[in-house]
N, C-alpha and C positions, 0 to 999 in steps of 0.2 A: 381552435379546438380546446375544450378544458380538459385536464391533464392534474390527476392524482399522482406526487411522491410521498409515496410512504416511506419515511426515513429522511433525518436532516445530519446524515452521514457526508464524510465526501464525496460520493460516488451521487449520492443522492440531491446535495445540492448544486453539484457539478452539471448534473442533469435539468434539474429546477433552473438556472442560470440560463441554459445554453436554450434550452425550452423554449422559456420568457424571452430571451436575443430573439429567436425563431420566431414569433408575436402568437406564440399562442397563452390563454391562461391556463394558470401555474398553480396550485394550493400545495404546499408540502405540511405533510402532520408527521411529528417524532415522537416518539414512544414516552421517552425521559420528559419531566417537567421544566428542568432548565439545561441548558448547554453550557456544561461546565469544559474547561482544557485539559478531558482526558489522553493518558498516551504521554508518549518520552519524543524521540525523535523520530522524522520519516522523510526519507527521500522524493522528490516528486524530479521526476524523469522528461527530458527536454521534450519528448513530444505531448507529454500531459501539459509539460510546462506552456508549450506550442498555444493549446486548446483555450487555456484561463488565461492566456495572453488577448488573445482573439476576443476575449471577455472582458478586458479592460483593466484585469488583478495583478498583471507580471508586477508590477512595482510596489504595490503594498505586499505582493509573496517575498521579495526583496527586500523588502524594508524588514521581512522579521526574521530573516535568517541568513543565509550562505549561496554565493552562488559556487558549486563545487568544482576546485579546478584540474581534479585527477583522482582515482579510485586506482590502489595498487594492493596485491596479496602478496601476501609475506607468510615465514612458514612460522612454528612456534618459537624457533630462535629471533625471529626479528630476521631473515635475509629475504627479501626480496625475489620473489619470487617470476609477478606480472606486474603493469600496469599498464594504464592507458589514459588519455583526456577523457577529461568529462564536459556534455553540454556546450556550450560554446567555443569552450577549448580545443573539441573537438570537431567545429564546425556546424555544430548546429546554428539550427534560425532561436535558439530558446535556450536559457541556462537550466542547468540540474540544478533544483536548489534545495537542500537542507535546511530544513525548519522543526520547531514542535510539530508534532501533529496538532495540538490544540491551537494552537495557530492558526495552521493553514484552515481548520476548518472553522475559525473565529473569522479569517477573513473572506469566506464565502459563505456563513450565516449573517455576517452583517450587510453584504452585497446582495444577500434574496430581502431580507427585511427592508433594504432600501429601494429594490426595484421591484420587488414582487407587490411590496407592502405588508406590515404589520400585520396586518388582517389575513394572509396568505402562504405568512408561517407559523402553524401554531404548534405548541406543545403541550405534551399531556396527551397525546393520543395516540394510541398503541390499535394497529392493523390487528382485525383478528380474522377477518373472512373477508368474502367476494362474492358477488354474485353478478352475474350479467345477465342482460334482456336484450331487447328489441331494441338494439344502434346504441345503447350505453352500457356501463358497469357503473355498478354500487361498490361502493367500501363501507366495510362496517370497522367502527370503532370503538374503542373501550377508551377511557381515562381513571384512574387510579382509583378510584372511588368507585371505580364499578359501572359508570352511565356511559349509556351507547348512542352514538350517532350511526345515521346510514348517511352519509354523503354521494349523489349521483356524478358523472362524470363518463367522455367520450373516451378517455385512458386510463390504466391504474398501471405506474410503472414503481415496482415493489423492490426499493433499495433498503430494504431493511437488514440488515443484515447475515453473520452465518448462522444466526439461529431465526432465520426467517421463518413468520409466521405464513405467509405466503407458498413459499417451499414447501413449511410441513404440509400444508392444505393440498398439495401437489402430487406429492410424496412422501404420504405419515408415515410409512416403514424405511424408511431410510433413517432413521436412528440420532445420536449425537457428531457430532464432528469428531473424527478418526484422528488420533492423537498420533505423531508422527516419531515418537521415540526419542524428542529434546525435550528439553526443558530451556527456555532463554531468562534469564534476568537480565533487568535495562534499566540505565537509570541515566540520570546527567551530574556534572561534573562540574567545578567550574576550576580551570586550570590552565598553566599557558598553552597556547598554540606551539604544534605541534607539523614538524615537517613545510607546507606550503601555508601553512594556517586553514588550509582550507581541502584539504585532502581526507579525503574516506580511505581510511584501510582494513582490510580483513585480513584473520591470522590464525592461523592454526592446520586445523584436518576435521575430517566429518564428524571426527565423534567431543573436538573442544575448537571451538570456535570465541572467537572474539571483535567484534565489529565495534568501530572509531568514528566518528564524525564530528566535528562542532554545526554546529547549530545557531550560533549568533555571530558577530564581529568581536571584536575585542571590545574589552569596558576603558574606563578609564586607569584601571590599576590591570592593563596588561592579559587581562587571563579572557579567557573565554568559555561560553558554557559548552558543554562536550559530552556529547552524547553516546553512550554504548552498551554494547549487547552481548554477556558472555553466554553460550550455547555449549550447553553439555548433552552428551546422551544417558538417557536414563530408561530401563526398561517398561518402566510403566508411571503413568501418573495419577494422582487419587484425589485432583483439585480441577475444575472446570477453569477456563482460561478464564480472567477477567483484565481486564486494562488498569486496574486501580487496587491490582493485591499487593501487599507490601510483599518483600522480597528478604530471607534474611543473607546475608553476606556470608554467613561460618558454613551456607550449605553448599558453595560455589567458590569462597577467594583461594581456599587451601590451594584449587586446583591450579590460580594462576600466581600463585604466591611468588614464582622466580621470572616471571616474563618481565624484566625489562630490558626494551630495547638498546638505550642510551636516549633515545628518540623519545621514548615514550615509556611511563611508565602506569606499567597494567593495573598492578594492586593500590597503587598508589590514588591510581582513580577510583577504584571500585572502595575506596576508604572514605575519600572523600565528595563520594557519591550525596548529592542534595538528598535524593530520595531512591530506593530501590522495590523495582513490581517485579514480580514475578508471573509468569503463564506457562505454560504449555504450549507445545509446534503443534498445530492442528490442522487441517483442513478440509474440504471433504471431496468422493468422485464427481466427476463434473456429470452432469444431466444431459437424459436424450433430448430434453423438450426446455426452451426457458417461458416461448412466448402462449400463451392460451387463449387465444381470440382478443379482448382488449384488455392484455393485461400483461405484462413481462419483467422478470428479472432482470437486477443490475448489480453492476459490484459484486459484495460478500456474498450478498444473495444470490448469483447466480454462480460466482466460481470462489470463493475463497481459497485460497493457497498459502504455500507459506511464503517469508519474506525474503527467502534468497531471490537476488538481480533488483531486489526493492521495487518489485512490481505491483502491487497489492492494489495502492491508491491510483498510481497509473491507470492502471487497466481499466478499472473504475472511470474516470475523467474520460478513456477514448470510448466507452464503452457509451457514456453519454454525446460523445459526438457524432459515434455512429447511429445512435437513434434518433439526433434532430437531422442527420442527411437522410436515413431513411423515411423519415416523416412528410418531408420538401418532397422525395423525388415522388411518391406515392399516393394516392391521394387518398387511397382507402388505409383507415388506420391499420386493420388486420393484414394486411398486406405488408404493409412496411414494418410493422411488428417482429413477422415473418422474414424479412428480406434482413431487418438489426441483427435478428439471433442468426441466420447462415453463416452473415460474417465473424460475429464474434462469437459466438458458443464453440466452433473448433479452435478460432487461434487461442481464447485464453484456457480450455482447455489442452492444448499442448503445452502452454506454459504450466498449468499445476503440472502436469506430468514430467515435464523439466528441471523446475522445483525439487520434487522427492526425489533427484537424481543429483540435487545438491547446483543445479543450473550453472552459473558460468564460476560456483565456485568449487566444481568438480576436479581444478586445477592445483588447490589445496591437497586438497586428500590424493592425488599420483603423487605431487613431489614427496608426500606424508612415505605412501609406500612406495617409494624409491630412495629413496633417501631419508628413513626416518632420523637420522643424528645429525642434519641437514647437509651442507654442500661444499665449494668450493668456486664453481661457476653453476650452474641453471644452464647453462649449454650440458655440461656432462650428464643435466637428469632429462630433460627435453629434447626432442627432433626439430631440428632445423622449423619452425613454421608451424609445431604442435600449439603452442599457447597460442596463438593468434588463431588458429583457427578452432578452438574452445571458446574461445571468446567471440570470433563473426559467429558461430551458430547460435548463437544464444541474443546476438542481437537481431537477427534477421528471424530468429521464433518471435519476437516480442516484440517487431515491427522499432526499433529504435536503429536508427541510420547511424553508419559510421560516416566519415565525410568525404568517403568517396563514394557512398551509394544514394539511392534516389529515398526517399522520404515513403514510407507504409502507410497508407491511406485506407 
């Protein structure tokens, strides 16, 4: 079957990859002219990990980054609040592993180029419409200069992202992405290891948040790059997200100016921050419809959320697996089209919904209002078996197995 992605995103090549495994042909067009390593850090979650494993990538995603060996919240003092394993540590078939994002998606653009072929990923071509006929669709394309292709095709699966051209085509009154009341600056770090050298920690309450991770192994002089995200609230914002605004530091460090743990030190990083972007929390409501006869949303395009539980790119990668089993099991494209979006249009629509409820880090903000001056033990602000069970629901919405349960397929 040939098979239009529009977009050479993760979600987009992740699909392109699993496609091409499936033997069908593959063409991906991205918008941008070259693929540069936008973005800071990003978690990819053992069952995505699961999926680009099945692909042949677990060991080059390894080679560029972390595999994570626990995720623990803490409140603003630095006490410890939750944790738990992550990925293998916790029993999975697949590690959690912390990388750039420019990374991970350098190592699944260089993997479509070498199995797709050159010829098969191009860029400079920006999605602007659709049109279907009689057993196929057309994509129509723009490149920067203005000249249009119409390329033919048995699929068009439109990973383009939250400002999908596809979407608008969809659904033109549904507006810009709903800005969600933060603001996050992120940057990386390069400083020593911290705790396990390889633990993610989150810290704060709903309204200042601070999110930790390294992203490489140690270098030769001991430090490691380290990745983080402070999240304030703010009532309005007056700048569109972009992955590559600079960020300035005097609008956010004041806020963390006495956070240091002993463990870790907050301002300290955001000083000697390599580079700092700035965005907005945005996302948007999930849609009643992704799939349109031969043609369906993926990824950002079809659910964008925000990043709490580090779901974003996940979802994205399962989101591609469920459209090459639905492809196999179905013989008619529109069918399986239909049968991808049943399964995933409500689960990752429960997850944004989960999200703006601050998802498994809703455990933050009670011990916040319970104990704002913090504690003494976390038995005195918690019920016997409350944090664990914040923590299984948010993993059984988001199909990631703890190791004592069976695998979300």
């Amino acid at each position: 079957m040939q098979v239009i992605v529009a977009g050479a995103g993760i979600g987009g090549l992740a699909a392109a990859l699993a496609l091409h495994a499936a033997g069908h042909e593959v063409t991906v067009f991205e918008a941008a002219s070259t693929i540069l390593p936008l973005g800071v850090g990003i978690n990819l979650l053992p069952h995505a990990a699961e999926v680009l494993g099945e692909l042949g990538l677990l060991e080059a995603l390894l080679a560029q980054g972390v595999a994570t060996r626990e995720l623990i919240y803490f409140n603003r003092l630095g006490q410890r609040i939750w944790g738990e394993p992550r990925g293998r540590f916790a029993g999975h078939a697949a590690p959690q592993i912390s990388l750039g994002r420019g990374a991970l998606q350098g190592v699944l653009f260089d993997a479509a180029v070498e199995r797709l072929g050159p010829d098969r990923v191009i860029c400079d071509r920006r999605l602007s419409d659709f049109e279907e006929g009689e057993g196929r669709i057309e994509a129509r394309l723009l490149d920067r200069a203005g000249a249009a292709w119409k390329v033919p095709a048995d699929l068009l699966i439109c990973a383009d992202g939250i400002h999908s051209a596809a979407r608008a085509r969809l659904y033109p009154d549904e507006g810009p992405p709903m800005y969600g009341g933060h603001i996050l600056w992120r940057g990386t770090s390069l400083a020593a290891p911290f705790l396990t050298g390889a633990t993610m920690i989150i810290a704060g309450h709903q309204a200042q948040k601070f999110v930790v991770y390294p992203i490489s192994p140690p270098g030769p002089d001991g430090r490691q790059r380290i990745n983080w995200a402070a999240d304030l609230a703010f009532a309005r914002s007056l700048r569109r997200e972009d992955w590559n605004r600079p960020g300035d530091p005097a609008e956010f460090l004041p806020r963390f100016e006495d956070w240091h743990f002993g463990w870790l030190d907050v301002p300290g990083l955001i000083r000697g921050a390599e580079a700092i972007y700035e965005f907005p929390l945005v996302d948007r409501d999930p849609l009643p419809r992704w799939s349109h006869g031969r043609m369906t949303l993926l990824g950002d395009a079809a659910h964008p959320m925000y990043p709490n539980g580090s779901n974003g790119a996940s979802q994205a990668i399962l989101d591609a697996r469920a459209l090459v089993r639905a492809l196999a099991a179905h013989a008619d494209p529109v069918e399986a089209l239909a049968v991808y979006e049943a399964e995933r249009l409500p689960a990752t629509a429960a997850i944004v919904a989960a999200n703006r409820r601050d998802g498994p880090e809703q455990c933050l903000q009670v011990a916040h209002e319970r104990a704002p001056d913090g504690f003494d033990r976390i038995e005195d602000v918690f019920a016997p078996g409350e944090l664990e069970a914040i923590a299984a629901r948010y993993r059984v919405l988001t199909g990631l197995k703890s190791a004592s349960e069976p695998a979300a397929r």
